[in-house]
C-alpha positions as CSV (number, residue, x, y, z in Angstrom):
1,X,89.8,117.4,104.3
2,X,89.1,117.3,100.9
3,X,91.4,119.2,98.6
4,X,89.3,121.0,95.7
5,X,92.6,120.8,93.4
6,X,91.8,116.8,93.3
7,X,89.1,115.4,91.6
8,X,87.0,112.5,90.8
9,X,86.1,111.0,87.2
10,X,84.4,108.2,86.3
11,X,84.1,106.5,82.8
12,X,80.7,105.0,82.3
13,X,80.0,103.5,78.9
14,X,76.8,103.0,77.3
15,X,77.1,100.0,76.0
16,X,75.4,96.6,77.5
17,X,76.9,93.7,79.4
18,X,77.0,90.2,79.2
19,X,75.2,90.9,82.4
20,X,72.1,91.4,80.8
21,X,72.2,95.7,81.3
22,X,74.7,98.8,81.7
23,X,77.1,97.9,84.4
24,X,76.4,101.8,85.6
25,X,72.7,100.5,86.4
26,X,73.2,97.1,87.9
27,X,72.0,96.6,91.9
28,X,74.5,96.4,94.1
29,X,72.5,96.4,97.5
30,X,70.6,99.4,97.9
31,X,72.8,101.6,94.8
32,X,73.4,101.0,91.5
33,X,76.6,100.5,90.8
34,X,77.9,103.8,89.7
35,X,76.2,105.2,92.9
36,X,78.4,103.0,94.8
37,X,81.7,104.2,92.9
38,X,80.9,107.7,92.8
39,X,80.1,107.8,96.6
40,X,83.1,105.8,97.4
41,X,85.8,107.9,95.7
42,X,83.5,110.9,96.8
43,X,85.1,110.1,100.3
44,X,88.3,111.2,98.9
45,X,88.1,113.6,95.9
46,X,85.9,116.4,96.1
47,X,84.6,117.6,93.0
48,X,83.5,114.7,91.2
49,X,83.0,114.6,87.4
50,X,80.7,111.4,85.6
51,X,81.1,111.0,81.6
52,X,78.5,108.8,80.2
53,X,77.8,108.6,76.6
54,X,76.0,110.6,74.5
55,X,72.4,109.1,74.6
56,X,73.1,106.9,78.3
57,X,71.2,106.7,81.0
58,X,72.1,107.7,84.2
59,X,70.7,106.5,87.7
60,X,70.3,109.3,91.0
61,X,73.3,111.0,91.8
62,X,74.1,113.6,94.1
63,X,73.6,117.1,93.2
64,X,76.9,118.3,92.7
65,X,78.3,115.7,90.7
66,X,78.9,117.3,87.1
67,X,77.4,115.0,84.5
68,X,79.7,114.9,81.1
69,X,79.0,112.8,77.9
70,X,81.6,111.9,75.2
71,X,82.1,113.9,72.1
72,X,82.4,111.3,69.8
73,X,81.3,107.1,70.6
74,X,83.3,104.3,70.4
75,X,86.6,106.0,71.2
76,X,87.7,104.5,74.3
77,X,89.1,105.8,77.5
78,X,90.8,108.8,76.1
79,X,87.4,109.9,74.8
80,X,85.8,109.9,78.3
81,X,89.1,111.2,79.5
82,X,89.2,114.5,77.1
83,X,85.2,115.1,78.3
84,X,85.8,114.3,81.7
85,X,88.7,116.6,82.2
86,X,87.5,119.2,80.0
87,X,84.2,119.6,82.6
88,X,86.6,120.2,85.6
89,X,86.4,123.2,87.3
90,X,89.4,125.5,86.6
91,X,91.1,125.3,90.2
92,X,91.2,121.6,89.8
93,X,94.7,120.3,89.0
94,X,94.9,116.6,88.9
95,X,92.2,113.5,88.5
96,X,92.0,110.0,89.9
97,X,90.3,108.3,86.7
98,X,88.1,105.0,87.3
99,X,85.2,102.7,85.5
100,X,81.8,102.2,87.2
101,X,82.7,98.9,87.3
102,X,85.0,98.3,90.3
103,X,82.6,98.3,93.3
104,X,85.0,96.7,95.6
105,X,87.1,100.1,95.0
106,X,89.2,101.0,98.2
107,X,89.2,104.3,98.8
108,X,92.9,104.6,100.2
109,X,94.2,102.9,97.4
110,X,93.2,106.6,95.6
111,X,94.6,108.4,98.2
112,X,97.9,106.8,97.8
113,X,97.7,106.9,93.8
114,X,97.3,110.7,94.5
115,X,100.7,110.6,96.7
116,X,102.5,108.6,94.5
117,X,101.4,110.9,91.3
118,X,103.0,114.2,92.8
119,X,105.7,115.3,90.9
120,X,103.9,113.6,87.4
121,X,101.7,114.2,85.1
122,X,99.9,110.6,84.9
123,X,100.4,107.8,87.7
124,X,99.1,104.9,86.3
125,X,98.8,100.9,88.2
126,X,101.4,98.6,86.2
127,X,101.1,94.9,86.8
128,X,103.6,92.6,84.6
129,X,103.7,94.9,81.9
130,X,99.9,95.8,81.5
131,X,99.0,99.3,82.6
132,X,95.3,100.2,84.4
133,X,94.5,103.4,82.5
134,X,91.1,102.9,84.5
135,X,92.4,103.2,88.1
136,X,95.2,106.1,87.6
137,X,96.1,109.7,88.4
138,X,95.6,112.1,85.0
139,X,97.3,115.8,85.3
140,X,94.9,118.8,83.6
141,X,97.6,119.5,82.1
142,X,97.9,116.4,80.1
143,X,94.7,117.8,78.1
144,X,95.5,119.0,75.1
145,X,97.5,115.8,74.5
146,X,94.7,113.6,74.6
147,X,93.4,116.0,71.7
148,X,95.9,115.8,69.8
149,X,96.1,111.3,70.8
150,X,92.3,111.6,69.5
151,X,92.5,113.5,66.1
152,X,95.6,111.4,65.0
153,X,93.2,108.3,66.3
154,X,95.9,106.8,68.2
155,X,93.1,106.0,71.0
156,X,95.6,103.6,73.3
157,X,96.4,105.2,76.6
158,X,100.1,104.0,76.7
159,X,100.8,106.4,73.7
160,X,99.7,109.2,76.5
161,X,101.9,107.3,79.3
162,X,104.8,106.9,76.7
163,X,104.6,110.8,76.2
164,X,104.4,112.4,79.2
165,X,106.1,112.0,82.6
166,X,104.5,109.1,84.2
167,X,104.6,107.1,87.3
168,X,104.3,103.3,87.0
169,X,102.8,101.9,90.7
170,X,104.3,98.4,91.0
171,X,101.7,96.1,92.9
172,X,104.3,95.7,96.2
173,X,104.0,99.7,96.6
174,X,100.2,99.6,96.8
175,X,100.3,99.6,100.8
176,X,96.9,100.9,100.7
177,X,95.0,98.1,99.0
178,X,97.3,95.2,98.8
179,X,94.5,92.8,97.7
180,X,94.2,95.1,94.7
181,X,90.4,95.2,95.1
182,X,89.9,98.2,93.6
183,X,91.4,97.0,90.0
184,X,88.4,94.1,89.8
185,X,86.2,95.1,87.3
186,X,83.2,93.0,87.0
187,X,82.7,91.9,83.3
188,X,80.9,88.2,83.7
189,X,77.8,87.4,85.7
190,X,80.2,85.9,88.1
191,X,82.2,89.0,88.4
192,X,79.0,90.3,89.9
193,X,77.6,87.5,91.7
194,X,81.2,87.1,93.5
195,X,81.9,91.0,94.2
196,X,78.0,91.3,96.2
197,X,79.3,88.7,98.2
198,X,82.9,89.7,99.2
199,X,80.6,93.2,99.9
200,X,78.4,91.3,102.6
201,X,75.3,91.7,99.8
């Protein structure tokens, strides 16, 4: 069962690709690609929160996923992190944060990020030094933080991670996904091409 004091977000962007369009709207079978993230994770996390930016457009999406956009552009993941926590519903304690990129996302491998993040405010994927900030666990409670990151304009996620208790996921622990599928984003043409076939499109 789906606990309602876990949620979804996912970080869109507005910007285009070296794929030709927004990675949100890209085909990938019969969905876009966001459609295909936000359903995936929507098998875990229930309710589900999209933050796109200001003037973006969105494709179809079920009718109780809360649509947020970012207050100010340009600003990176903190930004879409502020706006997408911020549209929570109050009972909702804790987030599992991802791009619309990552179509190959597994959706254990957020059930056990959601494990592993008890007991911490942020629980965050950390291979050879170099953290996910994309595919990690963010406490509401981390919040006004991420404000305060923002309107000093230090817009890098480790100063959050740095500042707060956080849990660093080594790659052996990830039991759940041990391919680490659900940390390819797709940012090349072959990206794509390559992900719609290891999908069986």
């Amino acid at each position: 069962m789906k606990g309602m004091a876990e949620a979804g977000i996912v970080l869109c962007g507005g910007k285009s690709t070296r794929m030709g369009s927004p990675k949100a709207l890209l085909p990938f079978g019969s969905e876009t690609m966001l459609q295909r993230v936000v359903r995936l994770l929507g098998e875990v996390v229930s309710p589900m929160v999209v933050v796109a930016a200001l003037d973006q457009e969105l494709p179809a999406l079920p009718g109780d996923v809360i649509i947020a956009r970012d207050e100010r552009e340009a600003r990176g993941p903190l930004e879409g992190l502020r706006a997408g926590l911020k549209a929570l519903p109050e009972d909702v304690e804790r987030a599992y944060v991802t791009s619309c990129d990552v179509p190959l996302l597994v959706p254990n491998f957020v059930r056990q990020m959601l494990d592993l993040s008890r007991g911490y405010d942020v629980a965050v994927m950390e291979i050879d030094g170099f953290t996910h900030p994309l595919s990690a666990v963010y406490g509401r409670a981390t919040l006004p933080l991420v404000d305060d990151l923002l309107a000093q304009d230090r817009l890098r996620p480790v100063f959050l991670f740095e500042a707060v208790k956080t849990r660093r996921v080594r790659p052996e622990e990830m039991t759940a996904d041990p391919e680490l599928r659900t940390l390819r984003n797709l940012n090349t043409r072959e990206d794509y091409e390559r992900a719609l076939v290891e999908a069986g499109l």
